[in-house]
MARRO-184770 format. One record per atom (N, C-alpha, C): residue in three letters; x, y, z. Coordinates in steps of 0.2 Angstrom, whole numbers, plus 5000, padded with zeros to 4 digits. Layout:
BEGIN
ALAXYZ/...
This chain:
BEGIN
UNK493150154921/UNK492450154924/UNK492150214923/UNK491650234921/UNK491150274921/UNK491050314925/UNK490850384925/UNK490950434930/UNK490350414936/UNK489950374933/UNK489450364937/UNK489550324943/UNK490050264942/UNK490050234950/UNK490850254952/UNK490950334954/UNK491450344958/UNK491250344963/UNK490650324966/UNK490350334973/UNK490550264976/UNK490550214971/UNK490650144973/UNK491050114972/UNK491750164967/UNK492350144967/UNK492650164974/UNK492350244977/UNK492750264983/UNK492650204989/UNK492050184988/UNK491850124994/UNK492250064995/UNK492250044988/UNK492549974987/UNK493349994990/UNK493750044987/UNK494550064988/UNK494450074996/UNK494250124997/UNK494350115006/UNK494050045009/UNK493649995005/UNK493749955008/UNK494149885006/UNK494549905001/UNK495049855000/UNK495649865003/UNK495749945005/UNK496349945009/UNK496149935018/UNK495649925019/UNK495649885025/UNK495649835026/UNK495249805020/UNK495549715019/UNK496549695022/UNK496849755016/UNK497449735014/UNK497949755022/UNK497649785027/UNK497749805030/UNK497649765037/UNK497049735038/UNK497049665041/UNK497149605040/UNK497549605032/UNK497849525030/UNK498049465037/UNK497549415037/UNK497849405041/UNK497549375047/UNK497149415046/UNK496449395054/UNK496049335051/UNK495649295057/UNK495149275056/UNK494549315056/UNK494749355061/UNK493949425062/UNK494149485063/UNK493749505062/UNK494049585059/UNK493449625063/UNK493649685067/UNK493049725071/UNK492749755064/UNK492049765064/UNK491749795060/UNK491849865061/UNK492049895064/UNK492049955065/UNK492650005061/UNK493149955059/UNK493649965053/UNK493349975048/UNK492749945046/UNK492349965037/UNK492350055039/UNK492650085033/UNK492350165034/UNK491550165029/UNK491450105028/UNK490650125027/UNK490350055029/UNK489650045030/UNK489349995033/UNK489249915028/UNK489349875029/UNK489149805025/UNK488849795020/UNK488449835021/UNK487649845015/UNK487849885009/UNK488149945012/UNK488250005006/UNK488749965005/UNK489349935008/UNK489949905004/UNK489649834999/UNK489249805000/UNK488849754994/UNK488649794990/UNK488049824991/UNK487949874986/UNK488249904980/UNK488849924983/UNK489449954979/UNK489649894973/UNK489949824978/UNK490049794974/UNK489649774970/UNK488949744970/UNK488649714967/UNK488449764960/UNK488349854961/UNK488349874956/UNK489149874951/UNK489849864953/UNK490249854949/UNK490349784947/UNK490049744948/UNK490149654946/UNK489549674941/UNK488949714941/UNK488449714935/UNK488849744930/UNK489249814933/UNK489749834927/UNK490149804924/UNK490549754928/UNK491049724925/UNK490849684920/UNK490149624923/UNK489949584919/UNK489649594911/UNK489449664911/UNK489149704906/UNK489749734900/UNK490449744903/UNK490849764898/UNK491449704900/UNK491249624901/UNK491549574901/UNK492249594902/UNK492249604908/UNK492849614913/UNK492949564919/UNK493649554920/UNK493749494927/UNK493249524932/UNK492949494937/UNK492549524941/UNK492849464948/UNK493149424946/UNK493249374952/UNK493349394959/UNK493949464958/UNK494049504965/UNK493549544968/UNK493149544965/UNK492249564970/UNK492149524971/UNK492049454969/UNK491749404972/UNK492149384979/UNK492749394978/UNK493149384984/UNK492949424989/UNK493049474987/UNK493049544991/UNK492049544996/UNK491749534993/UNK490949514994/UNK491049464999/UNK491349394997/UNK491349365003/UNK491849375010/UNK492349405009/UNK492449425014/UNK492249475019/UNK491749495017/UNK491349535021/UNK491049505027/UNK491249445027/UNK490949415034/UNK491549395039/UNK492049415037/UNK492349425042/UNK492549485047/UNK491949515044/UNK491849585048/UNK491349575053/UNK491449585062/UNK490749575065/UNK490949605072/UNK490649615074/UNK490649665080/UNK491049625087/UNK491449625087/UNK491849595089/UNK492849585088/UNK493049595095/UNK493849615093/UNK494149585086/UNK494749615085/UNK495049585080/UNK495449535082/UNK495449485079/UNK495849395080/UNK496349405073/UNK496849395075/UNK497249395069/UNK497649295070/UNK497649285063/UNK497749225063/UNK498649195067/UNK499049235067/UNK499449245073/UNK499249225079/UNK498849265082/UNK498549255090/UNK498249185090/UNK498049155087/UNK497749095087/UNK498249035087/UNK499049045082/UNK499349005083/UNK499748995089/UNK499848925090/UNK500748925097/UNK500548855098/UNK501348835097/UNK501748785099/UNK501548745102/UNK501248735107/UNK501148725112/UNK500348685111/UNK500248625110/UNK499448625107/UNK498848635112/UNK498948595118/UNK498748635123/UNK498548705123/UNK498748735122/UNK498848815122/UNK498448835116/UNK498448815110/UNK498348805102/UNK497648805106/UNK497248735105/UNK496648735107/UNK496248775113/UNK496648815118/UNK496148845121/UNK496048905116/UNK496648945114/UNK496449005112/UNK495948995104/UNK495948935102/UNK495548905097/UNK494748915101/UNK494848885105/UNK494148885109/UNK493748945110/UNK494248975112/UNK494049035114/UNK493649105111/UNK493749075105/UNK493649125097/UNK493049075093/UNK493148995096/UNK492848965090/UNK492048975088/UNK491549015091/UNK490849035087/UNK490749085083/UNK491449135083/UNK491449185081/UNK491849165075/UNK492049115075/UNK492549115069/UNK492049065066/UNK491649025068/UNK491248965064/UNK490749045059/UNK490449075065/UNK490249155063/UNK490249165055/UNK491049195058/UNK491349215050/UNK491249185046/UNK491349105047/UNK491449075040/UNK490849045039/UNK490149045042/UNK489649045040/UNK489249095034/UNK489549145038/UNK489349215032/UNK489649225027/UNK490349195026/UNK490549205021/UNK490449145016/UNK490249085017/UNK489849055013/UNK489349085010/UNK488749095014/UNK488149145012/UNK488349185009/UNK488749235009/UNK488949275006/UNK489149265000/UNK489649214999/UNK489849184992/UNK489449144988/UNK489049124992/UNK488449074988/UNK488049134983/UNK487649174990/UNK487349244986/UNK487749304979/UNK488449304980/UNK488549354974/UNK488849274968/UNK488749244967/UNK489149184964/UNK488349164960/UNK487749164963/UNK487249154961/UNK487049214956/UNK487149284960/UNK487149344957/UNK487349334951/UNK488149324952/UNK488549334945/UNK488449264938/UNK488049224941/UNK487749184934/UNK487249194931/UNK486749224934/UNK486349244932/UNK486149314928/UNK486749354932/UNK486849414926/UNK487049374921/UNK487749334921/UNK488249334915/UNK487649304910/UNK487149264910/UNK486649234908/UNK486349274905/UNK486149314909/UNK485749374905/UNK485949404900/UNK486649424902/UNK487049454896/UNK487249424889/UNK487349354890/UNK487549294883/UNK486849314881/UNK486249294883/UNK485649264880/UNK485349344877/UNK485649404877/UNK485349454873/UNK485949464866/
């Protein structure tokens, strides 16, 4: 990778070892990103243009891009804490998290619809020159 996106290599690695390190949650406090949502798209979205440009897998940005919405101001739920036995028990604690967690996964659609859209229309660009 080019000297020029070490800024957005550094982003992306610290924010993949927080991914790696929350394996597991439904939501994740945002307060764990060591840099803010924006600047973390940002980053990616200029290395999926680079990847797209010297036709490299780019899939794990996509991934990585959408799982940005399970970052939100709010504590950490890890998907442990939500299971038990008991289903009674199951559905309250399911309750109890359930608009945060509808949250998440509404943003992470949006999110994956947005860099998924992104990336055909680069990759388009790039065949048709």
């Amino acid at each position: 990778m080019p000297e020029e996106f070490k800024k957005e290599l550094k982003i992306i690695n610290s924010y993949g070892a927080v991914l790696e390190k929350y394996a597991g949650y439904s939501i994740i406090n945002e307060k764990h990103l060591t840099h803010n949502k924006k600047n973390t798209q940002e980053a990616i979205k200029l290395l999926l243009a680079q990847s797209i440009m010297t036709n490299q897998d780019y899939n794990m940005l996509i991934t990585g891009y959408m799982q940005l919405g399970l970052f939100q101001k709010y504590k950490d739920v890890s998907d442990q804490d939500l299971l038990d036995p008991d289903p009674e028990k199951y559905l309250k604690k399911r309750a109890k998290h359930k608009k945060m967690i509808e949250k998440c996964n509404k943003e992470q659609d949006v999110l994956y619809k947005e860099i998924n859209l992104l990336a055909k229309v680069m990759t388009d660009k790039v065949k048709s020159k």
